[in-house]
C-alpha positions as CSV (number, residue, x, y, z in Angstrom):
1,X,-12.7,-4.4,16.0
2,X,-13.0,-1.1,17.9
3,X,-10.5,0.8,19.6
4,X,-10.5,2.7,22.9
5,X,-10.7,6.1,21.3
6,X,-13.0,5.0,18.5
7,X,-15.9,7.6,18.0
8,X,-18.9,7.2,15.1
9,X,-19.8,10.5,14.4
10,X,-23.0,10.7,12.3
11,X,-22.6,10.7,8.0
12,X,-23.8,13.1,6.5
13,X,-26.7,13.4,4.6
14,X,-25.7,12.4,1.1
15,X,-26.1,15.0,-1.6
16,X,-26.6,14.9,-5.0
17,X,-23.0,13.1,-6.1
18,X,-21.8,12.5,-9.5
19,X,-19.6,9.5,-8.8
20,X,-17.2,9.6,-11.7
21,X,-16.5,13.6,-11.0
22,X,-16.0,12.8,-7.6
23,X,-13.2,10.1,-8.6
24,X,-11.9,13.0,-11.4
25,X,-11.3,15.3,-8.0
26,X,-10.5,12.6,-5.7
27,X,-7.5,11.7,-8.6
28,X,-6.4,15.2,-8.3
29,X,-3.7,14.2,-5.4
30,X,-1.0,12.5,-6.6
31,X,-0.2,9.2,-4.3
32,X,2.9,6.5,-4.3
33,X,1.8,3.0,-5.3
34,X,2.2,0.0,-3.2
35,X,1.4,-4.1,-3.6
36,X,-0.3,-5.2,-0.7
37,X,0.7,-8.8,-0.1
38,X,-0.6,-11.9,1.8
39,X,0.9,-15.8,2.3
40,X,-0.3,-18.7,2.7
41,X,-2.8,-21.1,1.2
42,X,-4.3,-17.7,0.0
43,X,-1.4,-16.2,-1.2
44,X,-2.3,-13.0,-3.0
45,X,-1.3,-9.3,-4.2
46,X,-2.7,-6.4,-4.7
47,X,-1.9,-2.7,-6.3
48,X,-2.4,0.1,-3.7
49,X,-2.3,3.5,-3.5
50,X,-4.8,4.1,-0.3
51,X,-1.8,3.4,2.0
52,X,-0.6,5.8,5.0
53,X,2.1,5.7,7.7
54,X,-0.5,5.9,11.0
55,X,2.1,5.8,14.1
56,X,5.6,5.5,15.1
57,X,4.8,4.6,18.4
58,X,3.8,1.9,18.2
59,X,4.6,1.6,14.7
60,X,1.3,1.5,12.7
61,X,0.3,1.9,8.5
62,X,-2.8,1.6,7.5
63,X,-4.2,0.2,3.4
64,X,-7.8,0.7,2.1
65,X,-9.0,-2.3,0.0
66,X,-12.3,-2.1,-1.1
67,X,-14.7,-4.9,0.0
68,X,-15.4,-6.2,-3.0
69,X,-12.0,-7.1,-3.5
70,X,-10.3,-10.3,-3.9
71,X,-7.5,-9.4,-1.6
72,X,-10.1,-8.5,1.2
73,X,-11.6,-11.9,1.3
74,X,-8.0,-13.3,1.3
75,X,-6.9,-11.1,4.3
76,X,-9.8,-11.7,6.5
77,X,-8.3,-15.2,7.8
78,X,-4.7,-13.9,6.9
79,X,-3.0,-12.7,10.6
80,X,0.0,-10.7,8.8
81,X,0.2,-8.8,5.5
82,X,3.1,-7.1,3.5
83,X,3.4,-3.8,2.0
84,X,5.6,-3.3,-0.8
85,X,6.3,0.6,-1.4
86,X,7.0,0.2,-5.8
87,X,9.9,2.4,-7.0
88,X,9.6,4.1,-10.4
89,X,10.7,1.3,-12.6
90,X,8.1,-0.6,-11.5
91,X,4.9,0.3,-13.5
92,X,4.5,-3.4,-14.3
93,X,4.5,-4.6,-11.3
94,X,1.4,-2.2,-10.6
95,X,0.2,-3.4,-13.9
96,X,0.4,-7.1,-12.7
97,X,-0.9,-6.7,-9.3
98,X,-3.9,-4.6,-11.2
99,X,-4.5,-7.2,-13.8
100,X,-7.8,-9.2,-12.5
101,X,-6.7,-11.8,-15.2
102,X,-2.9,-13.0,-13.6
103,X,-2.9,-16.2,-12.1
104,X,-4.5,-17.0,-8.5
105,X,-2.2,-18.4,-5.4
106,X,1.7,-18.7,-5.1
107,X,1.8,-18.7,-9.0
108,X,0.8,-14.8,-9.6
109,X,4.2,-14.1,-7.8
110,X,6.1,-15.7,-10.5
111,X,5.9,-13.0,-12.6
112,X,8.0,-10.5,-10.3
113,X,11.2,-10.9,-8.1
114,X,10.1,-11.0,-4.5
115,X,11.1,-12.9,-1.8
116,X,9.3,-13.8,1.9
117,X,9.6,-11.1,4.7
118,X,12.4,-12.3,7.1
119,X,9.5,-11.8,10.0
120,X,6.5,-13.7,8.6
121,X,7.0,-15.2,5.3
122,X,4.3,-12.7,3.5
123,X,5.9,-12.0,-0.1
124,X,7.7,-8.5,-0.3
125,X,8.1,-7.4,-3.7
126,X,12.5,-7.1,-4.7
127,X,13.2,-3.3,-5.8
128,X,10.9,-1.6,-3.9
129,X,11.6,1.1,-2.2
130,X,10.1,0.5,1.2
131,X,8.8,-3.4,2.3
132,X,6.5,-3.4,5.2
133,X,5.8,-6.6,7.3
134,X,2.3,-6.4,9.5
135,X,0.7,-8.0,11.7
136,X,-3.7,-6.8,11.6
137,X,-4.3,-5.0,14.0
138,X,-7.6,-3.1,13.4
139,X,-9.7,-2.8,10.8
140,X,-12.4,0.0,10.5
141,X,-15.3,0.5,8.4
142,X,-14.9,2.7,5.2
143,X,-17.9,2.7,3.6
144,X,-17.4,0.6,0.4
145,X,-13.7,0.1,1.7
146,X,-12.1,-1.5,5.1
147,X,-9.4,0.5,6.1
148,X,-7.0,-2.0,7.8
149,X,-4.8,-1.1,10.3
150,X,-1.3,-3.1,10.1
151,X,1.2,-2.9,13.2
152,X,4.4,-3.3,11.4
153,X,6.8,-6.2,12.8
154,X,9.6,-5.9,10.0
155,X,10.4,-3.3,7.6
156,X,13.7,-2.8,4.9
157,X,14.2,0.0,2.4
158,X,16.3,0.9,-0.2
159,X,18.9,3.8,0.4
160,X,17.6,6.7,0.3
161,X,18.1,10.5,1.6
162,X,20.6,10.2,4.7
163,X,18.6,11.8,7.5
164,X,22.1,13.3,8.6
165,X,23.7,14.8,5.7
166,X,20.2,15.6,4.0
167,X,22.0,13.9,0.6
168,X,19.8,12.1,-1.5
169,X,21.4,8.5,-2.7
170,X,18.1,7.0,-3.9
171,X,18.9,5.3,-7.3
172,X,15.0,5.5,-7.9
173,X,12.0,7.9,-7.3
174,X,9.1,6.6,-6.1
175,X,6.0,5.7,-8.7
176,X,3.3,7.9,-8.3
177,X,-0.4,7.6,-9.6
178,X,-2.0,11.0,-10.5
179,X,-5.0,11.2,-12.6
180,X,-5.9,8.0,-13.1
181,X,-2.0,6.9,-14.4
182,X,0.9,5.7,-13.5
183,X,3.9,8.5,-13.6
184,X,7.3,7.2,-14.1
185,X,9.1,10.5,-13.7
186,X,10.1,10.9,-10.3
187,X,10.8,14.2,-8.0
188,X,14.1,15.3,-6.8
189,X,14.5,16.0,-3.8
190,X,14.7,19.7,-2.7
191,X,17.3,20.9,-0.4
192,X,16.4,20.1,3.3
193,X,14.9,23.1,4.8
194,X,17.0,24.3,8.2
């Protein structure tokens, strides 16, 4: 799909790259961890942490899922996917959605709560702290990744800090992946800057 303001600018010419340093540095930012979701007769899920808010008007994220994935192939006929934002208790359910072994279909959701987004039925995973409903809306090559661009049609979220008062009543921290792990510990928030 391309896009109005699409412009392919020219790669550069690739230099000697050691692959697994560059994945060492790449691993050096620390990134939340998500389970992208789709329904259907190809029902599947999939641990994330390539995901990005894109837009609030219109409201757009975007997910990177490499193109040898499962979960590619099972989004390509898929018109909506979810995005499930995990919280830090759940390091299993990034485990599980990881796991190339877990059962295909309906049946690999048995092993986590979750329950169908009230907009199009994709399965949102229970406790996390944000649940995105999309519908595709463009998807852009990323070398050995698609980067797939989700307009989001339903989204809930666990309370959190109050915009207003700047007070922080998350129960949970976010799970964050940093150096090739999950990290349980979570980060309190600062004061809000004035």
């Amino acid at each position: 799909m391309t896009g109005p303001r699409e412009t392919a600018l020219p790669l550069p010419a690739p230099r000697g790259t050691d692959e697994k340093d560059l994945r060492h540095a790449f691993a050096e930012f620390a990134t939340g961890v998500t389970v992208v979701t789709v329904g259907g007769s190809s029902a599947r899920g999939m641990t994330a942490n390539s995901f990005s808010s894109v837009s609030l008007h219109p409201p757009l994220l975007l997910v990177c899922v490499h193109n040898d994935a499962v979960m590619r192939r099972a989004l390509h006929p898929a018109r909506h996917f979810g995005v499930s934002v995990l919280s830090a208790g759940q390091a299993a359910v990034a485990r599980h959605f990881a796991d190339n072994s877990r059962p295909v279909g309906l049946q690999q959701f048995d092993a986590v709560g979750w329950s169908p987004g009230a907009a199009t039925s994709v399965p949102l995973i229970d406790g996390a702290l944000a649940r995105f409903e999309c519908e595709k809306w463009r998807a852009y090559d990323g070398g050995d990744h698609t980067i797939l661009v989700g307009a989001v049609v339903g989204w809930s979220r666990s309370p959190g800090l109050d915009p207003e008062s700047g007070r922080d009543e998350a129960t949970e921290d976010a799970l964050l992946y940093f150096r090739g792990r999950f990290r349980e510990h979570g980060l309190r928030a600062q004061e809000p800057s004035r």
